[in-house]
C-alpha positions as CSV (number, residue, x, y, z in Angstrom):
1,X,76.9,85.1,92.6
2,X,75.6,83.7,96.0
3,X,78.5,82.0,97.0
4,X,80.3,85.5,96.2
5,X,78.1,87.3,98.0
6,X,78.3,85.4,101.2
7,X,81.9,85.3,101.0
8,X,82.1,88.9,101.0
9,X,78.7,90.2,102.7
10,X,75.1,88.7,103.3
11,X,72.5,91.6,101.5
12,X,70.4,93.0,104.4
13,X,66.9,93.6,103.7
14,X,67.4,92.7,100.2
15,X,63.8,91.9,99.1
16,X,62.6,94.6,101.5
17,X,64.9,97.1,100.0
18,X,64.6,96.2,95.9
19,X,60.5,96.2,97.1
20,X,60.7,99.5,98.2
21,X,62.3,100.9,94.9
22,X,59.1,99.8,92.5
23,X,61.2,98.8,90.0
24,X,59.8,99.7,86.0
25,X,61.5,97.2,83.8
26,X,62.5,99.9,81.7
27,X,63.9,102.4,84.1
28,X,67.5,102.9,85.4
29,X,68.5,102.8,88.8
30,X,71.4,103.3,91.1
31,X,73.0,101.1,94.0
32,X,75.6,103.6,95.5
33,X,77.0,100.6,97.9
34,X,77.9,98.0,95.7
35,X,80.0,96.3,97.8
36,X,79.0,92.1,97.6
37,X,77.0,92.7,94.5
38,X,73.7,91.1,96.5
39,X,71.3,94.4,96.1
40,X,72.4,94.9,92.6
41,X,71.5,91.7,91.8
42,X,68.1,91.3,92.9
43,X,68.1,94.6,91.3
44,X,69.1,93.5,87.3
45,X,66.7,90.6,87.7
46,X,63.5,92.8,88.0
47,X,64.7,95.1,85.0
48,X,64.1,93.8,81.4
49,X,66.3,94.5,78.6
50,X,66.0,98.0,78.3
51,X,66.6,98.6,81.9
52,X,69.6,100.0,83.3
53,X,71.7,99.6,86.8
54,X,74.8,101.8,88.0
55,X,76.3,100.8,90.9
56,X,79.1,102.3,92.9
57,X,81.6,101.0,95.7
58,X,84.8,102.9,96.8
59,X,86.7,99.9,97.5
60,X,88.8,98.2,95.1
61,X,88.1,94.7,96.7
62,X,84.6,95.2,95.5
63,X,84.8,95.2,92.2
64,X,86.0,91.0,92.4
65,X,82.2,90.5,92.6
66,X,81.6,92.6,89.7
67,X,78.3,91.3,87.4
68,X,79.0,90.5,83.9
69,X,75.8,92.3,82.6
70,X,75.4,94.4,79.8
71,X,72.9,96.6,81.7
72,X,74.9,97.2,84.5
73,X,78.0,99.8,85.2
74,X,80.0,99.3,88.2
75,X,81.7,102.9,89.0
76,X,85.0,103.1,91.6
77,X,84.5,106.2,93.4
78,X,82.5,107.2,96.7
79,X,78.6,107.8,96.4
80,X,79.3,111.6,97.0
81,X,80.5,111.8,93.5
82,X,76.3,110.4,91.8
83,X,75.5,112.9,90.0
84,X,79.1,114.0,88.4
85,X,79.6,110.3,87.2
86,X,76.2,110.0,86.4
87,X,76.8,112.6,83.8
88,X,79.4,111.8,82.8
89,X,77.4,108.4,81.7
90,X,74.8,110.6,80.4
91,X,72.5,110.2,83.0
92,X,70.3,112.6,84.2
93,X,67.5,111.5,85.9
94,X,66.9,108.0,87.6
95,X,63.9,106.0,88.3
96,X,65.1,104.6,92.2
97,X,68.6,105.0,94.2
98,X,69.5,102.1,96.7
99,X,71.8,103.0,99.8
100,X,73.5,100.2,102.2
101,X,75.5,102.5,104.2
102,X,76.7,99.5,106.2
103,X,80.3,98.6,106.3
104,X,80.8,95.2,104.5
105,X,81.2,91.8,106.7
106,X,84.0,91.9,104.3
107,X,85.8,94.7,105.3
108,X,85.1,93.8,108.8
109,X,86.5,90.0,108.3
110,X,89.6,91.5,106.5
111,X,91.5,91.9,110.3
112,X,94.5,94.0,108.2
113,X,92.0,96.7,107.5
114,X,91.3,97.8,111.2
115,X,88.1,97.7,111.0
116,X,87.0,94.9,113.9
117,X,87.3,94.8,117.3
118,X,88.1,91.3,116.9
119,X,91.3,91.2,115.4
120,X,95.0,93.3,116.1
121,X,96.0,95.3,113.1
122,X,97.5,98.3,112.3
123,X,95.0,101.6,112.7
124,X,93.6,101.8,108.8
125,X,89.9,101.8,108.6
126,X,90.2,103.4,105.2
127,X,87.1,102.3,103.0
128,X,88.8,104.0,100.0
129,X,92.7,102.8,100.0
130,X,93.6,105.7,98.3
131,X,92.7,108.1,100.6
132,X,95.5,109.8,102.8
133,X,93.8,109.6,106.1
134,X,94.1,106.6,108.1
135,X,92.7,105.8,112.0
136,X,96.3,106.0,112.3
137,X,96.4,110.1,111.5
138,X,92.9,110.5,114.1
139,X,94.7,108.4,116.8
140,X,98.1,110.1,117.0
141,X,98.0,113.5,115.2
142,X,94.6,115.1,115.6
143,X,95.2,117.6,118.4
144,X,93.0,117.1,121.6
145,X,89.9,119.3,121.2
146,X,89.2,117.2,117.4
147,X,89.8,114.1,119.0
148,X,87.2,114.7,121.7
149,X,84.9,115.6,119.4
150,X,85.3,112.8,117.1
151,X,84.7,110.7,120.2
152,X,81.8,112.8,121.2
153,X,79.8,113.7,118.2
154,X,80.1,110.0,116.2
155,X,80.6,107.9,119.2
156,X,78.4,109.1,121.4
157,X,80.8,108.2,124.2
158,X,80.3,110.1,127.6
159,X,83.6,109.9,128.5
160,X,85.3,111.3,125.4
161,X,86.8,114.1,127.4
162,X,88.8,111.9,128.9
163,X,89.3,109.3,126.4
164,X,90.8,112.1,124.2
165,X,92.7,113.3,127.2
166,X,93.9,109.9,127.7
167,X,95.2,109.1,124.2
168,X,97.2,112.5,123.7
169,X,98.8,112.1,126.8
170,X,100.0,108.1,125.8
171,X,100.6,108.8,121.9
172,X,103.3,111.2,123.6
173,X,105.7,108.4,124.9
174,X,105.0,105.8,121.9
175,X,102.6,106.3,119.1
176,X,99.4,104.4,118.9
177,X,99.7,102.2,116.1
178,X,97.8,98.8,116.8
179,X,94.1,98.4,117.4
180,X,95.1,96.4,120.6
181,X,97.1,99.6,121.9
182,X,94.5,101.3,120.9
183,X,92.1,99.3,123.4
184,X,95.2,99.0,126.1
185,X,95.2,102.8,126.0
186,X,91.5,103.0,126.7
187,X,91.2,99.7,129.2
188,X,90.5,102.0,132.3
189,X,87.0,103.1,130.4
190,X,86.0,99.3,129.4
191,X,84.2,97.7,132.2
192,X,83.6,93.9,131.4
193,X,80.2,94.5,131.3
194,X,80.0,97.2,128.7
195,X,83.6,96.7,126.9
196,X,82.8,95.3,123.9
197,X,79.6,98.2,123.0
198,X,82.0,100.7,124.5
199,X,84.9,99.9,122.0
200,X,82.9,99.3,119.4
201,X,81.7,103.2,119.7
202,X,85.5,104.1,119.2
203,X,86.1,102.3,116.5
204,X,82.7,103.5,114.7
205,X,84.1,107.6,115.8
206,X,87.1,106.9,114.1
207,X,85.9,104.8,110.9
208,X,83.4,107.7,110.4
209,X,85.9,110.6,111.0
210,X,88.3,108.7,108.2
211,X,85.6,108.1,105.7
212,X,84.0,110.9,106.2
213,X,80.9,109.0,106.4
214,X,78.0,111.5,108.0
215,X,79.3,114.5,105.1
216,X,79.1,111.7,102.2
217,X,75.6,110.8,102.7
218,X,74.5,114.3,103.4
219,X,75.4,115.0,100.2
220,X,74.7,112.1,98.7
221,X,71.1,112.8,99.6
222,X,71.2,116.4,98.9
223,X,71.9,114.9,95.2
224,X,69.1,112.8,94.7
225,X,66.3,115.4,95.1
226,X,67.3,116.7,91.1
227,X,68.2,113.0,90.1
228,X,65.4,111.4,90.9
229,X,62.1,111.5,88.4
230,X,59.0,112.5,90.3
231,X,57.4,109.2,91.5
232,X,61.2,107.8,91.8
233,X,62.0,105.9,95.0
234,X,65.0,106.5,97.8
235,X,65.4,102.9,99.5
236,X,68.2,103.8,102.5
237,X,69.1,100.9,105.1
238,X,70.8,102.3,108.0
239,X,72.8,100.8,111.4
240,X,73.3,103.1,113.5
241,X,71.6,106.2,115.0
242,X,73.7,109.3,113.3
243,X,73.1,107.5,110.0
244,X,69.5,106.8,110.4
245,X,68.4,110.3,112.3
246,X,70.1,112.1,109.1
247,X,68.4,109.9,106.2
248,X,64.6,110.2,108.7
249,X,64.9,114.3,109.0
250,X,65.8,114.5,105.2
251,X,63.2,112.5,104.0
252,X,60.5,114.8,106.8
253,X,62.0,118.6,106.7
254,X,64.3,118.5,103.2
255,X,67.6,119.3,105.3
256,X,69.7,118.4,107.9
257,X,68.9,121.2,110.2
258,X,66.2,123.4,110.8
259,X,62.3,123.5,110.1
260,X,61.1,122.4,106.6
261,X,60.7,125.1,104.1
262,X,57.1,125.9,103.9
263,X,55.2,127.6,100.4
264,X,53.5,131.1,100.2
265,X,50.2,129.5,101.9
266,X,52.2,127.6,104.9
267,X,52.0,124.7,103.8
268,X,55.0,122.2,104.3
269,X,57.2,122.2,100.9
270,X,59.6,119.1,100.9
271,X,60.9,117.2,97.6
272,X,59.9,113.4,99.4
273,X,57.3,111.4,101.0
274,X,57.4,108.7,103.3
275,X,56.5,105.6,101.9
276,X,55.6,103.1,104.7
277,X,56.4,102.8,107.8
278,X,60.2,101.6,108.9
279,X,61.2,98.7,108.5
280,X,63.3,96.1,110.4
281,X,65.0,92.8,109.9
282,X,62.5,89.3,110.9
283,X,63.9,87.7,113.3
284,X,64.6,84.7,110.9
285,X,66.8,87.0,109.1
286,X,68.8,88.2,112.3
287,X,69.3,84.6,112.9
288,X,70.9,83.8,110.1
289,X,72.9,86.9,109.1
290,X,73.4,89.0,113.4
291,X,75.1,92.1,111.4
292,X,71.3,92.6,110.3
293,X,70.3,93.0,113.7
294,X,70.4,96.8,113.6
295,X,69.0,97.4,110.4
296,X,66.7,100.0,109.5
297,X,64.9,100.5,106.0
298,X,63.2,104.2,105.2
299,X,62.0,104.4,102.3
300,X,60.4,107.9,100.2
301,X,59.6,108.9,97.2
302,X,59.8,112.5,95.0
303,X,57.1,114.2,94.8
């Protein structure tokens, strides 16, 4: 399983992580990013026999790392979908749910899937294969006003007026198929200095606007406030900002927007607690594995 694992993507936080969901040996439990296997794991060796893991993971490529356990369940579809697969294994209520809402170093490493700014491919970025949107669609058919807020709103690019501006007007004379035209396009807003954190902003807009990553784990989390038992543990390890500010305000106001709900007497009525305080990557871990270097661990539990 290591060698698998490192092949295919280096668990972040992982003792930090399977910590934070105080595993009962008995209980059953859900990783909804599968992806190298390394979470679940760590995960099956705390349980006993009686325990149980579900795991889920979008991509096809993932299940090569499968584990051949007879406690564990490794489900193809997007962590959107817990609780209707969960019943549909008869599961209603879970003990702890583990989130890595990282993209794999696999998927990244994999240049023909679009996702790096290392490599030229064709514009994919598609976690889920099946799915009919590609980077491809965003790039060339989204009509200027989406675009620029794609740009805006999950890359959190200044200039994505005229970024947007800039592609519709070039996608006219040839369409924008390769992540190197992609950059080409865009070269007059990538000074030396800043090109490669500029890019890399892009790329994450358009990823998360195929994917439809922020709306997944808003629901995903909206989910796990009736499938978790009371005393049950979210463990969520986030990268980036929009990812991290949406799993921080749930956990503190119960929603995405707004004020927390408050009870007849005022006082502040929300299904989880903060357990801890947030936790980052040692630096002998960023030293060893740099796509940790971001890393952030919340973790709560239901009241």
């Amino acid at each position: 399983m290591t060698e698998t694992m490192s092949k295919y993507h280096n668990p972040v936080l992982l003792k930090e992580s399977v910590d934070g969901l105080n595993i009962r040996e008995n209980g059953v439990y859900v990783d909804v990013t599968f992806g190298g296997g390394g979470h679940s794991d760590e995960i099956l060796k705390r349980l006993g026999a009686d325990g149980k893991l579900l795991a889920f993971d979008q991509d096809d490529e993932a299940f090569e790392n499968t584990i051949d356990d007879s406690r564990f369940t490794l489900i193809n579809e997007n962590f959107r979908y817990l609780k209707q697969f969960l019943k549909f294994y008869g599961i209603q209520k879970v003990g702890g749910i583990l989130a890595d809402f990282g993209v794999s170093s696999h998927q990244f490493d994999k240049a023909e899937r679009g996702f790096s700014t290392r490599f030229d491919a064709d514009l994919d970025m598609r976690m889920n294969m099946q799915n009919e949107l590609s980077a491809f669609d965003v790039v060339n058919s989204y009509e200027y006003e989406d675009l620029r807020r794609v740009l805006f709103q999950y890359g959190e690019l200044r200039n994505a007026d005229a970024m947007a501006r800039t592609i519709v007007d070039e996608r006219e004379n040839d369409p924008i198929k390769t992540t190197l035209r992609l950059k080409e396009v865009l070269k007059r807003f990538l000074p030396q200095s800043k090109e490669h954190k500029i890019i890399a902003q892009v790329y994450q807009a358009i990823r998360i606007e195929v994917n439809q990553e922020l709306v997944a784990i808003e629901e995903f989390l909206q989910q796990s406030v009736d499938l978790l038992d009371p005393g049950g543990r979210l463990s969520l390890i986030s990268y980036h900002s929009l990812e991290d500010r949406l799993a921080k305000r749930f956990i503190r106001e119960g929603k995405f927007e707004g004020e927390a709900e408050k009870d007849f007497y005022g006082n502040v009525d929300v299904p989880f607690k903060k357990v801890g305080k947030l936790v980052v990557p040692s630096k002998e871990e960023v030293a060893k594995n740099n796509r940790a270097r971001s890393a952030k661990l919340r973790i709560a539990e239901r009241r």
